[in-house]
ChimeraX commands (.cxc) that place a marker at each C-alpha (Angstrom):
marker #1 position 51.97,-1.97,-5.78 radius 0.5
marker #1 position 52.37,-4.72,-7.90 radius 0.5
marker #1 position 49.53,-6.05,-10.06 radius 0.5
marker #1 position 48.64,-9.45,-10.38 radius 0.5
marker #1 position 47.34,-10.98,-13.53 radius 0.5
marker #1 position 43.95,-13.31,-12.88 radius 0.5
marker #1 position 44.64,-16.72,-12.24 radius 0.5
marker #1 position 43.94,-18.59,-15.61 radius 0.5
marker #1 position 40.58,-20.73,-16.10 radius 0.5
marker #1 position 41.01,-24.11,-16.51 radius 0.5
marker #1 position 40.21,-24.85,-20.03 radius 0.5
marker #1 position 37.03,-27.85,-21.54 radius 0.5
marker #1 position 37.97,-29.79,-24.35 radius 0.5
marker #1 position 36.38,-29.37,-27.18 radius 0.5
marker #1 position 34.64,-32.74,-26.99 radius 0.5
marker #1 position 33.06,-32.33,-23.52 radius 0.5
marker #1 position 31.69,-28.85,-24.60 radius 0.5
marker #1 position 30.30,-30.49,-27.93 radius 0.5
marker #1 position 28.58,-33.65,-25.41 radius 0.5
marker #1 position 27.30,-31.35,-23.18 radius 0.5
marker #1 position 25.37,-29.42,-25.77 radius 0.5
marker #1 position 23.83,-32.32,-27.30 radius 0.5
marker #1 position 23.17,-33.31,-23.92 radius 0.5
marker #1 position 21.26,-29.81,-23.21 radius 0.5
marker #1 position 19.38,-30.16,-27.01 radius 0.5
marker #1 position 18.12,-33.81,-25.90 radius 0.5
marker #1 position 17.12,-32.65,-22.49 radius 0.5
marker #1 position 15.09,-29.89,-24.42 radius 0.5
marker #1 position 13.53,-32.14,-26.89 radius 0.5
marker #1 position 12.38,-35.11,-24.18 radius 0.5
marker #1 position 10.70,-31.90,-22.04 radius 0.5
marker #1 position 8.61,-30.52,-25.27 radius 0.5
marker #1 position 7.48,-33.92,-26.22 radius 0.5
marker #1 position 6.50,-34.68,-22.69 radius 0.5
marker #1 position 4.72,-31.05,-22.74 radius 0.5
marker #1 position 3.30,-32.04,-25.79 radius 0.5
marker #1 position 1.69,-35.42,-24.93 radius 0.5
marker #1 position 0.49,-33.75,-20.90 radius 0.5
marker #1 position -1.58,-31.40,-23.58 radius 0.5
marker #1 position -2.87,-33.76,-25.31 radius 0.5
marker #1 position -3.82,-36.05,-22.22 radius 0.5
marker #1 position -5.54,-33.22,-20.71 radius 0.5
marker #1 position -7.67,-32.10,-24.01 radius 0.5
marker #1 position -8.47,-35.40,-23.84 radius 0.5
marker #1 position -11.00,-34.44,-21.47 radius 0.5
marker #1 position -12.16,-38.18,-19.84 radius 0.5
marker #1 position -10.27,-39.50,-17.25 radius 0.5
marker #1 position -9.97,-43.21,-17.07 radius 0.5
marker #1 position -9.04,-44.84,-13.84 radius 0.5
marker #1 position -5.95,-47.01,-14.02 radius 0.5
marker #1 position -6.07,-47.65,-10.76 radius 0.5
marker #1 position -8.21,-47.64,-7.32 radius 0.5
marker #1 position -7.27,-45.90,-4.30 radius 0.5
marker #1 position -7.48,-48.16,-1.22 radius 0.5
marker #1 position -10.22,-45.89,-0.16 radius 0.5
marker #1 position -12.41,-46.99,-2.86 radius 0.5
marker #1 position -12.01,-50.64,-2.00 radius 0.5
marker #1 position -13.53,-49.46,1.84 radius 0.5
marker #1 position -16.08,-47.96,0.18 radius 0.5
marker #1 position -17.04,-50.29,-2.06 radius 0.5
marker #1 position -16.91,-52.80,0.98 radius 0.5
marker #1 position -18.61,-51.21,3.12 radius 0.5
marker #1 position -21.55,-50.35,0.63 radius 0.5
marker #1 position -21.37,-54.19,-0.01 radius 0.5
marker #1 position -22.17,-54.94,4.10 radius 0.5
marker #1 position -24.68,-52.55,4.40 radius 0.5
marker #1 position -26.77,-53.64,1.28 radius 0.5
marker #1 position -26.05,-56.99,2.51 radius 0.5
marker #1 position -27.90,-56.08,6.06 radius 0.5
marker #1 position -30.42,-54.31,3.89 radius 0.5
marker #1 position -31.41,-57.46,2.34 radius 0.5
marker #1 position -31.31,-60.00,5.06 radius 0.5
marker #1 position -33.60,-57.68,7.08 radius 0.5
marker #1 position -36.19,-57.23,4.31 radius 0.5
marker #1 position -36.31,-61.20,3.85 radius 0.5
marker #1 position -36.87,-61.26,7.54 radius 0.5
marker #1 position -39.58,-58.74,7.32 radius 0.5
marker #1 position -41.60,-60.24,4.36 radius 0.5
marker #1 position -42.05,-63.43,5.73 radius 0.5
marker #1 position -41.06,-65.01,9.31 radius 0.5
marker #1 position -39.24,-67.96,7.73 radius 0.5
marker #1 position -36.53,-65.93,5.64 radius 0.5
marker #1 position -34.05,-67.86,3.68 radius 0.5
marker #1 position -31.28,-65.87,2.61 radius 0.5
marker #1 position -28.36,-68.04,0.72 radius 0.5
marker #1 position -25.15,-68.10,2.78 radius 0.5
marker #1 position -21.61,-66.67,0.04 radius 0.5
marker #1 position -19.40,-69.37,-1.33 radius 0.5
marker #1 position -17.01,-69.87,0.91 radius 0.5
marker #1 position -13.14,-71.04,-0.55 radius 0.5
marker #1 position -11.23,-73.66,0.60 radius 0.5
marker #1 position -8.19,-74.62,0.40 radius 0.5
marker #1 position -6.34,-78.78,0.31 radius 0.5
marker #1 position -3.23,-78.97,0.21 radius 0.5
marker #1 position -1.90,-82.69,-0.44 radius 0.5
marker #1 position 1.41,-83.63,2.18 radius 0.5
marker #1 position 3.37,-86.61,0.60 radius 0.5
marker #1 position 4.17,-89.05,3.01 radius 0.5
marker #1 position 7.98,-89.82,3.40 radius 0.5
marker #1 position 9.00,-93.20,2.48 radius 0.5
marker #1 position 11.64,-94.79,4.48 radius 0.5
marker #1 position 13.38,-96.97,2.19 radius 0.5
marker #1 position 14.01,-100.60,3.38 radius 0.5
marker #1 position 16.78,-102.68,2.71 radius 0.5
marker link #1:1,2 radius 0.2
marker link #1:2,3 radius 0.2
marker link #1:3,4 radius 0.2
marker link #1:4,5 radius 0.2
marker link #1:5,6 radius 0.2
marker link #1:6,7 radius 0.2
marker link #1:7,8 radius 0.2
marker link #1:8,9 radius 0.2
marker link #1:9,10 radius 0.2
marker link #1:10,11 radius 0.2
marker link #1:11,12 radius 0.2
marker link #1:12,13 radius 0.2
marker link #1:13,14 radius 0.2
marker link #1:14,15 radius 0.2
marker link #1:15,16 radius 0.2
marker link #1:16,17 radius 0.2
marker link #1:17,18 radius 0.2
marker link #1:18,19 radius 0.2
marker link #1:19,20 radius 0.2
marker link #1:20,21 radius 0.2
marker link #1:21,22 radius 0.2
marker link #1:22,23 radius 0.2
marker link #1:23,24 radius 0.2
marker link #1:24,25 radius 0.2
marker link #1:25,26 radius 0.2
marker link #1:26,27 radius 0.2
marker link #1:27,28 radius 0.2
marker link #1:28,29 radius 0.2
marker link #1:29,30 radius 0.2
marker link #1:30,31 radius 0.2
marker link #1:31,32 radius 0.2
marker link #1:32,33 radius 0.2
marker link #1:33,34 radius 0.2
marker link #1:34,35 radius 0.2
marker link #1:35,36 radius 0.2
marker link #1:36,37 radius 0.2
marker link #1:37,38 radius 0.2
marker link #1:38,39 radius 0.2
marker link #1:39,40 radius 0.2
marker link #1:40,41 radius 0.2
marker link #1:41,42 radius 0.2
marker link #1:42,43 radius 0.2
marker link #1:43,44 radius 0.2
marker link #1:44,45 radius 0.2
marker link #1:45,46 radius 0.2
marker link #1:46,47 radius 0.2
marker link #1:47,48 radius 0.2
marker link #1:48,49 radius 0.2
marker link #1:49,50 radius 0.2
marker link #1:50,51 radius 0.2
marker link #1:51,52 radius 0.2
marker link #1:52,53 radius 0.2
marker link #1:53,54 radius 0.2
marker link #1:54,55 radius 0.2
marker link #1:55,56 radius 0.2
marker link #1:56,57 radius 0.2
marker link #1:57,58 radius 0.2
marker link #1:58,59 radius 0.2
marker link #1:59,60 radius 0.2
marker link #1:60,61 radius 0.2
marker link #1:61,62 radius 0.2
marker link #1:62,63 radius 0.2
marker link #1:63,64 radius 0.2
marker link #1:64,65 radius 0.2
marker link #1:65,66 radius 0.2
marker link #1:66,67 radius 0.2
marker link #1:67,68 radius 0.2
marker link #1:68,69 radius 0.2
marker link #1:69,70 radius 0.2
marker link #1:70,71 radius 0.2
marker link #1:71,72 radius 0.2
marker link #1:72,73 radius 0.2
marker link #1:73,74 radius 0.2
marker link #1:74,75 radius 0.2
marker link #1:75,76 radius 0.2
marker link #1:76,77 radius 0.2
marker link #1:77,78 radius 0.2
marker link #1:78,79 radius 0.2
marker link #1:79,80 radius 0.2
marker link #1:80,81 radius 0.2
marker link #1:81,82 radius 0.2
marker link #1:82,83 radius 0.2
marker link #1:83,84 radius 0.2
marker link #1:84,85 radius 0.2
marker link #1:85,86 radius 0.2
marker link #1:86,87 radius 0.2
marker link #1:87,88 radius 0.2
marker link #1:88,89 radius 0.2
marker link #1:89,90 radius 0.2
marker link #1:90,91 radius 0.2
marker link #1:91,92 radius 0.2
marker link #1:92,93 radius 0.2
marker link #1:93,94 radius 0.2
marker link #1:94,95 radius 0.2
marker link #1:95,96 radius 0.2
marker link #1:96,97 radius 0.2
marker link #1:97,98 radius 0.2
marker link #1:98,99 radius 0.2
marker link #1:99,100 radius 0.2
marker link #1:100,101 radius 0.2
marker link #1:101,102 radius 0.2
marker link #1:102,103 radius 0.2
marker link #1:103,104 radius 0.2
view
């Protein structure tokens, strides 16, 4: 029985080992300061809202109807001729150019 020597590993240059460490010790360094500022965000304590979830904006507009209801019923309680201003309503003009036919 013969013995057979392992197959040799394939050897890194020197340069790619050296990149990928500083590769690994910025990884490192971009994870504890994003650690760090998380902590300090949560101490923080108060949330503010950046943004609103689209369930907000249905809340908020249905809270709008139904206090609008609210109030067009009450003016039509208090007295029988009720008056309740109509919202601003937007329109738009748009302005079409008429085309010029040149004449000779």
């Amino acid at each position: 029985m013969e013995t057979e020597s392992p197959a040799p590993l394939p050897q890194v240059s020197e340069t790619v080992l050296r990149r990928r460490k500083t590769l690994r010790q910025v990884k490192e360094a971009r994870t504890k300061a994003r650690n760090a500022q998380r902590k300090v965000r949560q101490s923080s304590g108060t949330k503010t809202e950046k943004f609103k979830y689209p369930e907000a904006f249905v809340r908020e507009y249905r809270h709008g109807q139904k206090d609008k209801i609210r109030l067009h019923r009450n003016a039509k309680r208090k007295s029988k001729q009720y008056d309740v201003p109509a919202e601003n309503k937007l329109g738009f003009v748009i302005r079409i150019r008429r085309y010029v036919i040149p004449t000779y």
